[in-house]
C-alpha positions in Angstrom: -36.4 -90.7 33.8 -36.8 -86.8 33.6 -34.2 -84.9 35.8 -35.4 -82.3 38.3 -34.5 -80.1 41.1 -35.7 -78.8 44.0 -34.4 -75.1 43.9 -36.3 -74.5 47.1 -36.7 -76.7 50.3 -35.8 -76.2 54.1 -34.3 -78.9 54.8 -32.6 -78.1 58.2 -36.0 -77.9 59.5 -37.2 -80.7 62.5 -39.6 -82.8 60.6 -36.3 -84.2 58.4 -34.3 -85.0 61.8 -35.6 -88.5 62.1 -36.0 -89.6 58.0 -33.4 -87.6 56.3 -31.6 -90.5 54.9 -34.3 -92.2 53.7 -36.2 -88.6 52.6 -33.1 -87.9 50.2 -33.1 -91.6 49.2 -37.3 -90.9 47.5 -35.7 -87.6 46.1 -33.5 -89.3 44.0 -35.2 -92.3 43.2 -37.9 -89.5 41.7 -35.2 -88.1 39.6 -34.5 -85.2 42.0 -31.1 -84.7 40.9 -30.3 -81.5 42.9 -31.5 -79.9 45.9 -30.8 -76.0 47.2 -31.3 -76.0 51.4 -32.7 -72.1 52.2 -31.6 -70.4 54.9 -33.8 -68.3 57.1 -31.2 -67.1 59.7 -27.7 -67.4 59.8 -28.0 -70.7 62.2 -30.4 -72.1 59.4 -27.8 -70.9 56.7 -25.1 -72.6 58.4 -27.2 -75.7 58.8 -27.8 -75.8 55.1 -24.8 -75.5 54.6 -23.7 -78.3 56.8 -26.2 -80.5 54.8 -24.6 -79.4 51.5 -21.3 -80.7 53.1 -22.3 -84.0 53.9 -24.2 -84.6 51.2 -23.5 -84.3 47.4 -26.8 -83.3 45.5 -27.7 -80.4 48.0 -26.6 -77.0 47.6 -27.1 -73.8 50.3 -28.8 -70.5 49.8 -27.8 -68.4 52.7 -29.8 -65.4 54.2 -32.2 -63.5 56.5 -36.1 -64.2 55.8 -37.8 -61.1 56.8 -40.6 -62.8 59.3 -37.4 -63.0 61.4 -36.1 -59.6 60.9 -37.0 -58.3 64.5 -34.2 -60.9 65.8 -31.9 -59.8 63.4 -27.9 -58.1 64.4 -27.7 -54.4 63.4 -25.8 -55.3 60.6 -26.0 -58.7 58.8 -23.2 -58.4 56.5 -20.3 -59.5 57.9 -21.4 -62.8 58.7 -23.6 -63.2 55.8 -20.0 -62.3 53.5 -18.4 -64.9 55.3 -21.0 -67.6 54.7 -22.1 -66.4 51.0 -18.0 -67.2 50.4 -18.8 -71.3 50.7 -18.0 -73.6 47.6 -21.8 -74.8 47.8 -23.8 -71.7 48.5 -25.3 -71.0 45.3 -27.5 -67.8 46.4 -28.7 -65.2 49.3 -31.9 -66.1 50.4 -34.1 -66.4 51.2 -34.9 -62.3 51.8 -37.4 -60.0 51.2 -40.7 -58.3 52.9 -43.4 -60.1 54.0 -46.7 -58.0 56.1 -48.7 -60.6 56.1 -48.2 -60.9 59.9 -47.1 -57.1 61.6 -46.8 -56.8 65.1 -50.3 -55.2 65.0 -52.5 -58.1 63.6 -54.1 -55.5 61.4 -51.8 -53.0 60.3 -53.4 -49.8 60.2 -57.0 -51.2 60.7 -57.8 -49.9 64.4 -59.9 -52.3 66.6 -63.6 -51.1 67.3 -63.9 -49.4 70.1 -59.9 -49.0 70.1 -58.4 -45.5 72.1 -56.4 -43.5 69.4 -53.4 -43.8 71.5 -53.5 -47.4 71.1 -54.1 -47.7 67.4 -51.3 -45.4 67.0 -48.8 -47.1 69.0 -50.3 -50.5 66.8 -49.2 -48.5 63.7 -46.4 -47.3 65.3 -45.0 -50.8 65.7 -45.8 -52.0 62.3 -43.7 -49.0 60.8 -40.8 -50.4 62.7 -41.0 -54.0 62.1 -41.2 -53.1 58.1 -38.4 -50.5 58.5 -36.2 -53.5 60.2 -37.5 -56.0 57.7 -36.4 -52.9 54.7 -32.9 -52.6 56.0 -32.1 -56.5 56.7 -33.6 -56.2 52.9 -31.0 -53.9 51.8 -27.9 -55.1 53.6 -28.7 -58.9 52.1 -29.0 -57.1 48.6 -25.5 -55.4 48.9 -24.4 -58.2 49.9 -25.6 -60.5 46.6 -23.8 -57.4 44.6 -20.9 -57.8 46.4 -20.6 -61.6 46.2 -21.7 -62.2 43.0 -24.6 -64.1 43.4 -28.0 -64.6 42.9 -31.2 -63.9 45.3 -33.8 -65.6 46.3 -37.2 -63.4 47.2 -39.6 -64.1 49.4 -42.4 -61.6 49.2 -46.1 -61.7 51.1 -48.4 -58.7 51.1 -45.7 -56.1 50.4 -45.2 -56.6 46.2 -45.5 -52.7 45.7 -42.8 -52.1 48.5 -40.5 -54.8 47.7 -40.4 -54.3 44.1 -39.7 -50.2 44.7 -36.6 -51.3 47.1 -35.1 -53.7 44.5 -34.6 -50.6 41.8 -31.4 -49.7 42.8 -29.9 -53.3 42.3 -31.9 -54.9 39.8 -28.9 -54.6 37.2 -26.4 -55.5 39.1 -27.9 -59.1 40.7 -30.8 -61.3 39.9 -34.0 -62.7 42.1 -35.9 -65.5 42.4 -39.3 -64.8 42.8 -40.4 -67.9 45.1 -43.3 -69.6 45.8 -44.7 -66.8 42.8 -48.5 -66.5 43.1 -49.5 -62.7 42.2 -50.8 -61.2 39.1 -50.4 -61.5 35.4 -49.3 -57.5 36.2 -46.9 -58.2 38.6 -45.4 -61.4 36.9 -44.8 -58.9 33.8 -42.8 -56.7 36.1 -40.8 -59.2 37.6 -39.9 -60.5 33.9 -39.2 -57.5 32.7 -36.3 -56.7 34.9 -34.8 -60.4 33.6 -35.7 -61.7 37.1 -37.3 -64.9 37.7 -40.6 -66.6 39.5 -40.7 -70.3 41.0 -43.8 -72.6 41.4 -44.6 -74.9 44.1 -47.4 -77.9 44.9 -49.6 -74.8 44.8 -50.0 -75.5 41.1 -51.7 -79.0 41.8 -54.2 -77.7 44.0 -58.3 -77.6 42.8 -57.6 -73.9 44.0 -54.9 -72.9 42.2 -55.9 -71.8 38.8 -54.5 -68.8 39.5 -51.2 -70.3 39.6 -51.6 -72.3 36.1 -52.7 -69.2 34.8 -49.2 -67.6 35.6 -47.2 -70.6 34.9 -49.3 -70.4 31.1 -47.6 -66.9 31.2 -44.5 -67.5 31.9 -42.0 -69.1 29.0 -39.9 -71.3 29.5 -36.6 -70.7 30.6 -38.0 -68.2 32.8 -39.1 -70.3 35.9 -38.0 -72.9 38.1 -39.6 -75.6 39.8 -40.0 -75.5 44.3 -41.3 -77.6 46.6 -40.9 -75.1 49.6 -41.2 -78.3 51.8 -42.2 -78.8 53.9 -44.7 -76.8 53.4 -47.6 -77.3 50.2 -47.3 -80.7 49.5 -48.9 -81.4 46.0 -52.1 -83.0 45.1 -52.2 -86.4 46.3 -49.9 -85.6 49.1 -51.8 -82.3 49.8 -51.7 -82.4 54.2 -48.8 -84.4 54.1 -45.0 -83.1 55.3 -43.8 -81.7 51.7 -40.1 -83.1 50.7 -38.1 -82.9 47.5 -39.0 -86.1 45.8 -42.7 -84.3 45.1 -41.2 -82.1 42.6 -42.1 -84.6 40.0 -45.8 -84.4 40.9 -45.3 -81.0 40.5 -43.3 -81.3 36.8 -46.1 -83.1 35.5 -48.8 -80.9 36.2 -46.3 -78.1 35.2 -45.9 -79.8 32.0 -49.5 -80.3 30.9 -50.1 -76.4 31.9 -46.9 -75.4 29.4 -48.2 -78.5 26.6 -44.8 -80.3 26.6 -42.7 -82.9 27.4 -41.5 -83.8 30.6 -38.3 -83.9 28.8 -38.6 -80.6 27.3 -39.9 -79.0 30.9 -36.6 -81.4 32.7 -33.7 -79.4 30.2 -35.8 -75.6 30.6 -35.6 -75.8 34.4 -32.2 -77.4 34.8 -30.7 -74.7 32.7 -32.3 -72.2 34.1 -31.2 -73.2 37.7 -27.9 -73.2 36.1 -27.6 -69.6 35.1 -29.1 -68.2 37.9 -27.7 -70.2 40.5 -23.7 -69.7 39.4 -22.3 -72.1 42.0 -24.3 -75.1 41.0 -22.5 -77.8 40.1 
């Protein structure tokens, strides 16, 4: 059986409290060999990495996602230093921008009818909320330098703004691009600075030519496989609770898209998790 893993899933979420033996038990029957647990807080970071303790096959990526930046400390890095320094965290993540939901509703689209006081204290509050998502960003970034690993990127609505703020360290660490479903353009970019995207069930879906298109694009060796569960469950579990084990409906659609083997797709994305994740075991 083709070996996998699932570089991506939340696994300290809720929906695994009552199931998560038997949950890891499909993942490896399905030839999920290795899991990475994301952090989106350090409380979630610290819960993956309790999961990686217990449990051989997972691994932690520790971090700040920017939908929670406005509960964020001042200053992240101590206690992002101090968790990065585990045996089993394999990466900072996952970080980034994401505008797809400012404070506003509508960013700088005033309402009808809205008093220009108001729309400018709407704006007003989106400007903050993206410079507090920028400098949670930032710190996380110095942090990756610092410690010697890897990132993983969340980015929604804010490409052109994430990709500007990455300049400064894109030699110095890598990123995952997760959950990757932008432009032929902007998949270029991302490759061209030796950075990397990841595809999820989103591939499987009647909707998602878009995102066979880019994984068409991309070679091999230069993406990794995600389930992002439990969230985007692939076709047929499409509405159900996502979990690792559907990486292999993912691999085969994955495979048919790239025209090889699922033995050829299994050794790509295992060694490419194994260069960018330095950690991993």
């Amino acid at each position: 059986m083709p070996v996998f893993y699932d570089t991506h899933a939340h696994l300290d979420y809720p929906e695994y409290e009552k199931d998560f033996a038997e949950v890891l038990a499909r993942a490896q029957a399905a030839g999920i060999a290795k899991i990475i647990a994301i952090g989106t807080d350090l409380a979630s970071s610290r819960r993956a990495l309790a999961l990686a303790e217990q449990h051989a096959p997972i691994y932690a990526a520790v971090g700040w996602h920017p939908g929670n930046a406005h509960e964020a400390p001042a200053d992240i890095r101590p206690e992002l230093r101090e968790l990065a320094r585990h045996p089993k965290a394999v990466a900072i993540g996952e970080i980034g921008l994401d505008y797809y939901r400012l404070p506003s509703r509508g960013g700088d689209a005033p309402v009808a009818g809205e008093p220009e006081a108001t729309a400018r204290r709407r704006h007003e509050a989106d400007e903050l909320y993206k410079q507090k998502q920028a400098e949670i960003f930032r710190q996380q970034l110095e942090v990756a330098v610092e410690t010697g690993l890897n990132c993983v990127i969340h980015q929604r609505s804010s490409f052109d703004d994430l990709f500007a703020q990455i300049q400064p360290f894109a030699t110095r660490t890598r990123g995952v691009f997760h959950c990757f479903g932008e432009s032929g353009e902007r998949l270029q970019q991302i490759l061209g600075l030796g950075w990397l995207v990841s595809y999820t069930g989103i591939v499987t879906f009647k909707n998602g030519q878009n995102i066979r298109d880019a994984v068409a694009a991309t070679p091999l060796g230069q993406f990794m496989l995600e389930t992002d569960c439990p969230y985007l469950a692939p076709v047929p579990h499409r509405g159900q609770r996502g979990e690792p084990a559907f990486v292999k409906e993912i691999a085969e659609t994955v495979a048919q898209v790239k025209l090889c083997s699922l033995d050829e797709l299994s050794a790509a994305t295992c060694r490419t998790a194994h260069e960018f994740f330095p950690k991993l075991a």
